[in-house]
C-alpha positions in Angstrom: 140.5 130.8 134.3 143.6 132.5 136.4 145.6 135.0 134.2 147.9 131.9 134.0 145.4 131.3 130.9 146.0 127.9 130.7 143.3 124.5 130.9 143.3 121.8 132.6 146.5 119.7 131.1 148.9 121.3 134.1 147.1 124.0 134.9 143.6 123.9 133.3 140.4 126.2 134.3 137.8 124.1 135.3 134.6 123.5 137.3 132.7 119.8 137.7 129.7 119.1 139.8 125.9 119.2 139.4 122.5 117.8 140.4 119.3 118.3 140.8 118.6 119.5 144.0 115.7 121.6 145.7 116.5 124.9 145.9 115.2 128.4 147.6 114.4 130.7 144.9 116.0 133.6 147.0 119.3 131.7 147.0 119.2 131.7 142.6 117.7 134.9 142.3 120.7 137.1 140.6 121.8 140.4 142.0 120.2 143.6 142.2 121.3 146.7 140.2 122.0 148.3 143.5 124.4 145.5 144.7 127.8 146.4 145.6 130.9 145.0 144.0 132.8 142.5 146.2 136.4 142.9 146.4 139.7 141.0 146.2 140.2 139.3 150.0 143.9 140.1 149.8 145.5 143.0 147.4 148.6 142.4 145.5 151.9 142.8 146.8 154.4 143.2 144.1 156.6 146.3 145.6 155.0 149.0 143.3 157.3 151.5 142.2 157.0 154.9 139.3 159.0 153.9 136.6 161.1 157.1 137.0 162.3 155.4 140.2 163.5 152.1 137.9 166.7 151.7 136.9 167.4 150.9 132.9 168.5 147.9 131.8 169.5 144.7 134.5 168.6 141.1 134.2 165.8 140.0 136.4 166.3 135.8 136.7 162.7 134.8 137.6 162.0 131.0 138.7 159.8 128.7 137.0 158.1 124.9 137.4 159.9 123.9 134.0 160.8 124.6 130.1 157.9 125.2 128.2 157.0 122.0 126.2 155.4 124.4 123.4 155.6 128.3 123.1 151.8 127.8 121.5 149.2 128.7 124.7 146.4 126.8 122.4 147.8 123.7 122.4 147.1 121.0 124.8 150.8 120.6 127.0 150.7 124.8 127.5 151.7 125.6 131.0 151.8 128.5 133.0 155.6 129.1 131.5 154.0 128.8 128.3 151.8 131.9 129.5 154.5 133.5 130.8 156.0 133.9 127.7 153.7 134.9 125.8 152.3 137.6 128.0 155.4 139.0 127.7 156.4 138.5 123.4 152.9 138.5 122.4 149.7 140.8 122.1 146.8 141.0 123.6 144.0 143.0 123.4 142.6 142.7 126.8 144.3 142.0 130.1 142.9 141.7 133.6 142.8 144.8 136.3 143.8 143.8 139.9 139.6 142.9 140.5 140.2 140.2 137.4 138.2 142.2 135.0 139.1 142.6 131.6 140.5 145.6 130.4 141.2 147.5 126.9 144.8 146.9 126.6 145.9 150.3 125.2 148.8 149.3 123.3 147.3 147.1 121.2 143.4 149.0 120.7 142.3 152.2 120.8 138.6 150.5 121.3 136.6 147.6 121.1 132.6 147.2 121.2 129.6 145.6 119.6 128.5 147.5 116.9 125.7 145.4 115.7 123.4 142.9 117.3 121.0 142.6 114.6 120.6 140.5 112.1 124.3 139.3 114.1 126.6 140.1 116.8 129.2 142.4 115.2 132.5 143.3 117.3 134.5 146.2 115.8 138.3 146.4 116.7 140.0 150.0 116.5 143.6 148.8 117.0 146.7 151.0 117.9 147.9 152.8 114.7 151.4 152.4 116.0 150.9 148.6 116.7 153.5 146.2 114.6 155.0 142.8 114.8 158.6 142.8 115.7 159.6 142.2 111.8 157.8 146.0 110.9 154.3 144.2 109.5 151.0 146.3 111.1 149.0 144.0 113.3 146.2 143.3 111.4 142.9 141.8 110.0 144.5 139.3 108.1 146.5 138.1 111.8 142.6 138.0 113.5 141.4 135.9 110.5 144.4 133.4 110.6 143.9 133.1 114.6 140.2 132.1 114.0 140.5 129.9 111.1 143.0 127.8 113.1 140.8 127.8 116.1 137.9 127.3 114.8 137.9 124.0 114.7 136.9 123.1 111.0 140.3 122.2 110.1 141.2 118.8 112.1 144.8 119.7 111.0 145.4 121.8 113.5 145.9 119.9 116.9 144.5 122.8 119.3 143.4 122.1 123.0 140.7 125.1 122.7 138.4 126.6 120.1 135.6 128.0 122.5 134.7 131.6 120.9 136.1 130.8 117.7 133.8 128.4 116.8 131.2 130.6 116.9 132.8 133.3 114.6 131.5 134.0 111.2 133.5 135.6 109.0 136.5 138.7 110.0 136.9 141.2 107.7 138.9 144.9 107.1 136.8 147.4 108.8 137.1 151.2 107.1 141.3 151.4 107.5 143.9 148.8 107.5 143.2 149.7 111.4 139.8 148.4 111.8 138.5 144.8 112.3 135.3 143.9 112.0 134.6 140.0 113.7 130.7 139.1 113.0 129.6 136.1 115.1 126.9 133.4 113.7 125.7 133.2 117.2 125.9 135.7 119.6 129.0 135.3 121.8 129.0 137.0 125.6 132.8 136.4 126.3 134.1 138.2 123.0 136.4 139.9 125.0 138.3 136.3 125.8 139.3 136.3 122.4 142.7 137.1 120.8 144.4 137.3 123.8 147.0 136.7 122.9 147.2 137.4 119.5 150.0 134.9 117.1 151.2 136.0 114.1 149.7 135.1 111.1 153.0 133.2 110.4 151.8 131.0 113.2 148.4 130.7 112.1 148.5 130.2 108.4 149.3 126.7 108.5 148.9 123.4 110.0 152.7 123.2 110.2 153.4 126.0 111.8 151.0 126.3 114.3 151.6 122.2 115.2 155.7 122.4 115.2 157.8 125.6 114.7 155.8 127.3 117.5 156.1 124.9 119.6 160.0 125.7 119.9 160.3 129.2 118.9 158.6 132.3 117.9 160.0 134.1 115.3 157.9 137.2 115.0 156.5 138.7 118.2 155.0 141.9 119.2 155.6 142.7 122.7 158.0 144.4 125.3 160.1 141.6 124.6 161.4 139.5 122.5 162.1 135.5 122.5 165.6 135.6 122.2 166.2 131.4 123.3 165.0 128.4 125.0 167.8 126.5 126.3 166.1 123.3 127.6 170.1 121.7 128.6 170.6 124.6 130.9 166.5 125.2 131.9 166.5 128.3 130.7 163.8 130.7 128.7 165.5 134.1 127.8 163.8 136.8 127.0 165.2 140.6 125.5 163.9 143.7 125.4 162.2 144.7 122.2 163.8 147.6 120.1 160.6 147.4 118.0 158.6 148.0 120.8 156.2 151.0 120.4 155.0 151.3 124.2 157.0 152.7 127.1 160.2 150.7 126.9 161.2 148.2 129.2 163.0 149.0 132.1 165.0 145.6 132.0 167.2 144.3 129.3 166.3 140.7 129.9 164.5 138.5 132.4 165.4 134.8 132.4 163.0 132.6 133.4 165.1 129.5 135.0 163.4 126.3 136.0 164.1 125.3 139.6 162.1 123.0 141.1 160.2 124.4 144.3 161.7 122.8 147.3 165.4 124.1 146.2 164.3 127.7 145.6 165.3 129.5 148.7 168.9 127.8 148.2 168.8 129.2 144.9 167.8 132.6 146.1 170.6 132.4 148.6 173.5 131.3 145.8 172.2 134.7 144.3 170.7 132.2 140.9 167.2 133.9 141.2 165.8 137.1 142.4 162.2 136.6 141.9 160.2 133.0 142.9 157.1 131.7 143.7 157.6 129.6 147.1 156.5 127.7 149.3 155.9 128.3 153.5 159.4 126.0 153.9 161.1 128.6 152.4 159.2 131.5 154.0 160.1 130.4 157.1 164.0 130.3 156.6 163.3 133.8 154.8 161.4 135.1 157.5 164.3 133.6 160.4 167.5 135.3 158.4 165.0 138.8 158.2 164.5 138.4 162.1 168.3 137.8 162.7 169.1 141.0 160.9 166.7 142.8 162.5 168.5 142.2 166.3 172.3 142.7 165.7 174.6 140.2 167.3 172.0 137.7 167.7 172.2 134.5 165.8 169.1 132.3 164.4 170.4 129.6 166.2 170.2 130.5 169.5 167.5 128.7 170.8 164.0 127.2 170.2 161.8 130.1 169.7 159.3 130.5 167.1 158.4 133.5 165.1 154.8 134.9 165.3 152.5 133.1 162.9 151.0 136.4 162.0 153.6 138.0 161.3 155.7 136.1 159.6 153.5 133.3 158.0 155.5 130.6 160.1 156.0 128.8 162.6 159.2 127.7 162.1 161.6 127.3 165.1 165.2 127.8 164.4 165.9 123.9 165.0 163.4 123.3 162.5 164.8 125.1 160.0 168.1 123.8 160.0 166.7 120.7 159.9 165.2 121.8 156.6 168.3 123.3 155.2 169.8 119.9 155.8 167.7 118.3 154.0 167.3 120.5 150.7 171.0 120.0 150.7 170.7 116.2 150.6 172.1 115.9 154.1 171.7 111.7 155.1 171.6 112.1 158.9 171.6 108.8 159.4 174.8 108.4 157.4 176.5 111.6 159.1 175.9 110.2 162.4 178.1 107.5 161.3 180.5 109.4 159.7 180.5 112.7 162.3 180.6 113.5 165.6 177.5 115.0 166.5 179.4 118.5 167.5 181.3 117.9 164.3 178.2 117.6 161.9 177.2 120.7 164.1 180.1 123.0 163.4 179.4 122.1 159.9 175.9 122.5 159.3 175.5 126.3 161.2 178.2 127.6 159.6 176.9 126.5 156.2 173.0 127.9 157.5 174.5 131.3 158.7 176.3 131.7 155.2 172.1 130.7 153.9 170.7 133.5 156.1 173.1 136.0 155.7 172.1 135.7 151.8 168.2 135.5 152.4 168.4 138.7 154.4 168.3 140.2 151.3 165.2 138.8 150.3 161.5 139.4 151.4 158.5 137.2 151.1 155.0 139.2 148.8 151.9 137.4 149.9 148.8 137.9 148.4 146.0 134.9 147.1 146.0 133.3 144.2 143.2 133.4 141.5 142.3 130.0 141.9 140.9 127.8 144.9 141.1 125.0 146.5 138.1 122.3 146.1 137.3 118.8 147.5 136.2 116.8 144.6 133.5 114.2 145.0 133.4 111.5 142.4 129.8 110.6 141.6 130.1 108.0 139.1 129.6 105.1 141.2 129.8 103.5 145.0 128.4 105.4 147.7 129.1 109.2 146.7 127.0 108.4 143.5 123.9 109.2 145.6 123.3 112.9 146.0 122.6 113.0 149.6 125.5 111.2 150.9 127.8 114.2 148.8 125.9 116.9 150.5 126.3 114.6 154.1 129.9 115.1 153.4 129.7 118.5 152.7 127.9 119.4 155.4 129.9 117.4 157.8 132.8 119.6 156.4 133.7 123.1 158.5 135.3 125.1 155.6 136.0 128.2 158.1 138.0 126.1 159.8 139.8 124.8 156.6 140.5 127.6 155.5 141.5 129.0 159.2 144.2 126.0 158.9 146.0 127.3 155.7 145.9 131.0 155.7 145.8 132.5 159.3 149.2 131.3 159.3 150.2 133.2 156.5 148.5 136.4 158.1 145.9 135.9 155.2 142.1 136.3 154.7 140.7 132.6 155.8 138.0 133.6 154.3 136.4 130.2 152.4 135.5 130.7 148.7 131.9 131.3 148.3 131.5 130.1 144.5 132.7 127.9 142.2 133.1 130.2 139.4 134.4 133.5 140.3 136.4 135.0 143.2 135.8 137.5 145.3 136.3 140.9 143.8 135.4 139.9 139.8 132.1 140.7 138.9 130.6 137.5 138.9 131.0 136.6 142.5 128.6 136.4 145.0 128.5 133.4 148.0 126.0 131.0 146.4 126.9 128.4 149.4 123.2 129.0 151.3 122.2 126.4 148.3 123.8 123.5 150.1 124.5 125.0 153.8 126.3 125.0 156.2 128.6 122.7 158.8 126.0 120.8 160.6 126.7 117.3 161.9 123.2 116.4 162.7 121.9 117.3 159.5 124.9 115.1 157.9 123.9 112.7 159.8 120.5 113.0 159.1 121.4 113.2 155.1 123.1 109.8 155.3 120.6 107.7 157.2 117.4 109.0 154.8 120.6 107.1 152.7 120.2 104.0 154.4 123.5 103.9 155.8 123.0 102.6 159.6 125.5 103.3 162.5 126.7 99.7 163.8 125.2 97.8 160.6 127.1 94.4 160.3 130.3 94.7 157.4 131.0 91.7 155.5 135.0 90.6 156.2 137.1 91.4 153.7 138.3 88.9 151.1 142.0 88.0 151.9 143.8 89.3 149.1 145.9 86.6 147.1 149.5 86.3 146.6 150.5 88.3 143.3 147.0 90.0 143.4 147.3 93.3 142.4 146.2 96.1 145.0 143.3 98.4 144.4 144.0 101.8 143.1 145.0 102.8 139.7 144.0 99.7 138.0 140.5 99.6 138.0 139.0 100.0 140.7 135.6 101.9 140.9 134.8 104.7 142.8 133.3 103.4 146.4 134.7 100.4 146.5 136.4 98.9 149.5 140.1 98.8 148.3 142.8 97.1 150.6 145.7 99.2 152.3 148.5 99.9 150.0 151.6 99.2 150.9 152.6 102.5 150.9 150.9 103.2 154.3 147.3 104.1 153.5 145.6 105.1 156.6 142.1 104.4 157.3 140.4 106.7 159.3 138.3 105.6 161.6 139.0 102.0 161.3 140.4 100.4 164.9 143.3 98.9 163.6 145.7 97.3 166.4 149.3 98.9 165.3 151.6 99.3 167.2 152.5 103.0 165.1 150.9 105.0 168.2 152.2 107.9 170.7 152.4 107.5 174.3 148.8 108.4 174.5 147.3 105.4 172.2 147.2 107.6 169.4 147.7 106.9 165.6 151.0 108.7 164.2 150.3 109.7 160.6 152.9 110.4 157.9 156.1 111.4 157.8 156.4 115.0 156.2 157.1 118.2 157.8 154.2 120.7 158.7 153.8 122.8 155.7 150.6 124.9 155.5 150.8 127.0 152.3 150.5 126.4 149.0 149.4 123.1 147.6 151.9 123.1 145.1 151.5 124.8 141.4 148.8 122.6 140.4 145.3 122.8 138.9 144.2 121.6 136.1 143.6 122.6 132.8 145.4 124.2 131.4 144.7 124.1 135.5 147.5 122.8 135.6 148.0 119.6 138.0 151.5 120.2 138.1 152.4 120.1 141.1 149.5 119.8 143.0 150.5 119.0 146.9 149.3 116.5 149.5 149.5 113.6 150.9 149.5 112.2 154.4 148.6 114.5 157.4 151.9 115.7 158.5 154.1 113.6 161.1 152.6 113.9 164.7 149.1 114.5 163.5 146.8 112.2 165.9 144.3 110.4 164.1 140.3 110.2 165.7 140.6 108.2 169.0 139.3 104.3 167.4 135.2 103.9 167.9 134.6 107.3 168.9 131.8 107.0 166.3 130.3 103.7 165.0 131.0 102.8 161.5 127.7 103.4 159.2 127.4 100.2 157.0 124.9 100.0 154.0 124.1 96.0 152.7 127.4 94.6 154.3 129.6 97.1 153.6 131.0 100.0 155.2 130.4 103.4 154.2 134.2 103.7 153.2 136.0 106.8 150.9 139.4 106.4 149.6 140.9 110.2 149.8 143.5 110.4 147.2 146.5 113.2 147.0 149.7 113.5 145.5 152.7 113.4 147.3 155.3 115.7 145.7 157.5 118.5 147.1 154.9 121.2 148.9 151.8 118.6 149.2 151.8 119.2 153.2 149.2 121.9 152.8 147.0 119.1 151.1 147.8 116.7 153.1 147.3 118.9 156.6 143.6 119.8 155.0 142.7 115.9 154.2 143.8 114.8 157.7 141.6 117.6 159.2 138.7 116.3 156.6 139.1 112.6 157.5 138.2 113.7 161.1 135.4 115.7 160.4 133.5 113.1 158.2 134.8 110.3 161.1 132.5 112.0 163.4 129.6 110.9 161.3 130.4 107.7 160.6 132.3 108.1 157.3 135.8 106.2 157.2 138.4 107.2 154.7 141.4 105.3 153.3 144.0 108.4 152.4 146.6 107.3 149.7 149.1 109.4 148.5 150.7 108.6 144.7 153.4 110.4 142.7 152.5 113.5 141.4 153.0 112.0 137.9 150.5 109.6 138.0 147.7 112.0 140.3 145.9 113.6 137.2 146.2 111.2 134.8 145.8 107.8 136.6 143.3 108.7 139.3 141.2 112.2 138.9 141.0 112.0 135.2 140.6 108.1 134.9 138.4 108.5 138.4 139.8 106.3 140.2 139.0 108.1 143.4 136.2 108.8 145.9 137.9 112.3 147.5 140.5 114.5 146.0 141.7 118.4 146.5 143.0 120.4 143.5 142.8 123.4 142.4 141.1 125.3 139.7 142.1 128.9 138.2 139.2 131.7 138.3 138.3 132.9 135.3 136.9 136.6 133.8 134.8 134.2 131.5 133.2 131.8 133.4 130.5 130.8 131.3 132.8 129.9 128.2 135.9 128.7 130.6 133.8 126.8 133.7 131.3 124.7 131.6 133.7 122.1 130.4 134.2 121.8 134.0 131.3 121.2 135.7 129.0 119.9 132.0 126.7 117.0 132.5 129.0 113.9 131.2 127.8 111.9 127.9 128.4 108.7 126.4 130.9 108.8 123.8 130.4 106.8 120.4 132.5 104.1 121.4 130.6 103.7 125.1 132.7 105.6 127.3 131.8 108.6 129.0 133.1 111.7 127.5 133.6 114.3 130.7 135.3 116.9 129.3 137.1 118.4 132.7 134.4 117.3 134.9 136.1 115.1 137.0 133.7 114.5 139.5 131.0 113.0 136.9 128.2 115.2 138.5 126.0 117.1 136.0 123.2 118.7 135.2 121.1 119.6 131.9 119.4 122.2 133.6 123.3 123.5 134.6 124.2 122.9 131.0 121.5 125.1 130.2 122.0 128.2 132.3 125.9 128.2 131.1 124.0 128.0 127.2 121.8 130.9 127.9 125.1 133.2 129.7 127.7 132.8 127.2 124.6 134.5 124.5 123.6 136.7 126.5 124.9 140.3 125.7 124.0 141.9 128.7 125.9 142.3 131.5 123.7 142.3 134.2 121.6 139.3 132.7 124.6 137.0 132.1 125.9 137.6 135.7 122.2 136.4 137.1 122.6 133.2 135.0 126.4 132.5 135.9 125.0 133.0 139.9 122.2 130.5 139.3 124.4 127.7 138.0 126.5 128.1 140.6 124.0 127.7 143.1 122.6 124.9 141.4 126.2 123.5 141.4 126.4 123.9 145.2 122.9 122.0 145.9 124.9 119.0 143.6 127.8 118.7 146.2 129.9 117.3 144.0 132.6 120.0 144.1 132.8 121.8 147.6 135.1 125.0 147.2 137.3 125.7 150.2 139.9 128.2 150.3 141.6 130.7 147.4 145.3 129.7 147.4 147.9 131.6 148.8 150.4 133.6 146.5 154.3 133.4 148.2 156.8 135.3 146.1 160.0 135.6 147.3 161.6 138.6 145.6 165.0 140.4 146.2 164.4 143.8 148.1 165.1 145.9 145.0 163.2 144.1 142.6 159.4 146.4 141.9 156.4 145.8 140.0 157.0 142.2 140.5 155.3 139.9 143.1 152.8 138.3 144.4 150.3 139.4 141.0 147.2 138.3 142.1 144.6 139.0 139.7 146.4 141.2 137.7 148.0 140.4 134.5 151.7 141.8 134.9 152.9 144.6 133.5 156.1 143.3 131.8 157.6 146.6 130.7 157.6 148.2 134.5 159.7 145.2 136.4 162.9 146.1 136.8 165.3 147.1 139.7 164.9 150.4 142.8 167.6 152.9 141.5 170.2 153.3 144.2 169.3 155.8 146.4 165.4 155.8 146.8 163.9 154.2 149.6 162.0 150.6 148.6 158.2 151.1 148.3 155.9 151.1 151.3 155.0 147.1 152.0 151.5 146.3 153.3 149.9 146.6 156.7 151.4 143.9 158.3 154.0 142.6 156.6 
């Protein structure tokens, strides 16, 4: 869905949720003819600079998550590297404007259109006549027809992740020339334009083999502005070279190395001078944003004294205390073991002189911001316990303030906070519109309301607890079903809501929860799906956070149990955004009665063990946006079936909640030709996937790239599929490009 391209495996494109539920017909009624576009909340910031103002040749040294695992993007362990790559080595012929709209990629086509309707969809391909594959072979029919007979899914001997499009493809020929193609569909196809981007090599395609190994490791031919010239997986390194058979304008760089560095040690790697360009996190902003403030005021130093920069302005709230505190601790500092070791003005001495050497480095470096195509959801499993009844998902959803959410996250990055009105596009692609009327807004007494109709009653008598056994293993992972009451795990669960006696409290009485510094931007690089759960934050709330005063509301209890949700987030480097949102969530649904259990487990184990399995009640992640939402968001929110063998095959709807009539309006867009018909059917699905509360949409994620002040055309992308061939470094002499209001 996000022009990272990629499913839900690490970084998947997804949707999942659906129900029947009564709705207005004003709020499915599509948009008028007259309706104006909606735009991107935040712009990109990437430094844009004319290429005349580029110096030739450099090596830009750009940070990734990890090594690609495969070089193919249509096999199941692609990642967003794996994207990466090819973007860069491989063609496409359409790539996404900064509204995340699909555009003619003019390298590759001259044109591309639907010729015929009747008796079938015909698409004809007019492609660039100066368009080759790196070893001098045209780009041709015979590479289109290799690509669709591989993904077609006819051939069980190729292992692909994806074949939506292709399977729908009837036969490609040779249009008039040796530059024509002429793709004829058996049924007609809406989101022709998703296909053959990017484009492999015949050599890739032709066989089983190759497609399953060789280009898994390597690709031989390409036909980009650069070349694959190695993957060096001792040294975490993908290098890429500029290609001298290259017929577009040229690349301004000679290579870009994309180095894996995992996110919390970025900024030190920015400062060692290892990486000029990185995605980060607000940790790292911060100690960016202190050594930029210190330059700024000669002769003052960033350690002298508490103050705090202004959240607006520099996207933290990091005091300078705070920050060597952090730089201690990405450098494995054991303060406990110094104190032993070190006099405190010692360990002092030590630690500021190693910071100002940090700052003085990062003063070369500013922060882009912009939002990510993706957004932030709370998943609601329905598949059994209490959340498998509709109305108590939409008395959690409306017990939820998502301006407020969303206030909590981006205001202090000096972003939009501006929550995410759809579930299958984002504001500024054409497909948007805020379909969140269908469920409503924040209302407590209509929550409230919603969960006694239920039959949950507040002060009902719960049934004690079973004492749990000696060698008894713990709910979570194993087995247990969605909604029911698990124990505390030893890893400090904490129940909101429940009026435990521990001693864990502040001076005023209240509940401490968590350990973790206060980080409020990105939840990590994780969606999943090729949205990719990498590295998807969260966790506890962060240390300090008060939980709800005990009793303030009484517990609602249903049959002798308590109406009970166990909140589950990872708890990896940059999960305090996640876990700052489900503290703030715990509180909300406390106030009507609704107690949650929040566990954090290893990143590792978050997808596969617990959302995918469902072994959860509430979860955050993130899914990519897509330009194809009706091809790329129905395995996400389809109506589950039972498999042959008695499970229940979900596809990537992880929530369980489904629809036929859903099902049925993404059936009826992804064949419908016209444009204005197939956005009026993706608009009613997602309104019909709001009234099913099973996936409430918060926030678009925020976009941190940290990027050496002479390094353009690269940044914080946003929608916009980069533009390889224009990165490169400001010529000495010209003044850097104009940065956004505000920054």
């Amino acid at each position: 869905m996000s022009k990272d391209g990629v499913g839900l495996r690490a970084v998947t494109r997804s949707v999942a949720f659906l129900t029947a539920g009564a709705l207005a017909v004003t709020a499915l009624s599509g948009c008028s003819s007259e309706e104006k576009r909606s735009k991107p909340l935040a712009a990109q910031d990437i430094a844009p600079a004319a290429r005349n103002l580029v110096a030739d040749g450099g090596t830009l040294h750009w940070a990734v998550d990890a090594v690609p695992e495969t070089l193919n993007t249509f096999q199941s362990d692609a990642d967003a590297t794996t994207t990466t790559v090819a973007q860069a080595v491989l063609p496409s012929m359409y790539r996404l404007d900064a509204n995340g709209r699909p555009q003619v990629h003019p390298d590759y086509l001259e044109s591309a259109k639907v010729v015929e309707t009747e008796p079938k969809q015909v698409v004809l391909y007019k492609l660039n006549q100066q368009a080759v594959w790196s070893d001098g072979r045209e780009i041709g029919a015979a590479d289109f027809a290799a690509q669709w007979r591989a993904l077609s899914g006819k051939d069980s001997a190729y292992w692909t992740a994806r074949n939506a499009g292709y399977d729908r493809i009837e036969k490609i020929e040779r249009g008039a020339d040796d530059l024509e193609v002429r793709v004829t569909f058996a049924r007609p196809y809406a989101d022709w334009r998703s296909l053959f981007s990017p484009l492999y090599p015949k050599d890739v395609m032709g066989t089983p083999d190759a497609f399953n190994d060789s280009a898994r490791r390597k690709l031989k031919v390409t036909g980009g502005p650069f070349t694959l010239k190695k993957v060096d997986r001792k040294d975490g390194e993908v290098i890429l070279t500029r290609s001298a058979r290259w017929w577009g304008r040229p690349a301004k760089l000679d290579q870009i190395v994309l180095r894996a560095v995992p996110r919390d040690k970025r900024a030190t790697a920015l400062a060692a001078g290892e990486i000029e360009l990185a995605d980060v996190d607000s940790e790292a902003l911060g100690r960016i944003g202190l050594a930029a403030r210190a330059g700024a005021k000669p002769g003052s130093s960033p350690l002298a004294g508490p103050r705090r920069l202004p959240a607006h302005g520099s996207g933290s709230n990091l005091s300078a205390a705070d920050a060597l505190r952090s730089w201690a601790v990405a450098h494995g500092e054991d303060e406990e073991a110094a104190d032993e070791e070190l006099s405190a003005r010692q360990k002092e001495r030590r630690a500021v002189a190693a910071y100002k050497r940090e700052q003085a480095a990062l003063k070369g470096f500013e922060v882009r911001r912009s939002l990510e195509p993706a957004y932030t959801q709370l998943a609601l499993n329905g598949a059994s316990g209490p959340l498998a009844d509709e109305r108590v998902r939409r008395a959690v959803a409306r017990a939820i303030d998502r301006k407020a959410l969303a206030r909590v996250v981006l205001s202090p990055l000096g972003l939009p906070a501006v929550p995410v009105g759809s579930h299958l596009a984002l504001s500024g692609q054409d497909a948007y519109a805020d379909n969140s009327g269908a469920l409503g807004g924040q209302d407590t007494e209509e929550a409230q309301a919603l969960l006694a109709d239920a039959g949950w009653v507040a002060g009902g008598k719960v049934e004690k607890k079973k004492e749990k056994k000696k060698g008894e293993k713990a709910a979570g992972a194993e087995g247990r079903k969605a909604g029911q009451d698990s124990e505390k795990e030893d890893d400090g669960t904490y129940v909101v809501g429940e009026d435990d006696k521990s001693e864990d409290k502040d001076p005023k009485g209240h509940h401490k929860v968590g350990d973790g510094p206060q980080h409020l931007a990105q939840d990590g690089k994780q969606y999943a799906n090729g949205l990719r759960p990498g590295g998807a934050p969260g966790a506890y709330a962060p240390k300090g956070t008060a939980a709800p005063a005990a009793g303030a509301t009484k517990v609602l209890a249903k049959k002798g149990k308590a109406l009970a949700l166990r909140f589950v987030l990872p708890s990896g480097p940059g999960s305090g955004a996640l876990g700052t949102v489900a503290g703030r969530i715990s509180s909300m649904l406390e106030k009507v009665g609704i107690r949650t259990e929040i566990s954090k487990v290893s990143d590792e184990s978050y997808f596969k063990d617990h959302i995918a399995s469902g072994q959860y009640d509430l979860a955050l992640y993130s899914w990519p946006a897509s330009a194809f939402p009706a091809t790329d968001a129905r395995p996400i929110f389809a109506k589950p079936v039972p498999a042959a063998d008695g499970s229940l095959n979900v596809e990537q709807n992880y929530t369980r909640v489904g629809t036929d009539q859903v099902d049925q309006l993404f059936d009826q867009a992804v064949a419908t030709l016209d444009a204005g018909k197939n956005r009026s059917l993706i608009r009613k699905a997602d309104s019909r996937i709001w009234a099913a509360a099973g996936s409430i949409p918060l926030y678009q994620r925020p976009q941190l790239t940290a990027a050496k002040k002479d390094v353009v055309n690269a940044g914080a992308f946003g929608f916009q599929t980069p533009v390889y061939e224009d990165m490169g470094f400001l010529k000495k002499g010209p003044k850097a490009p104009a940065r956004r209001s505000g920054d």
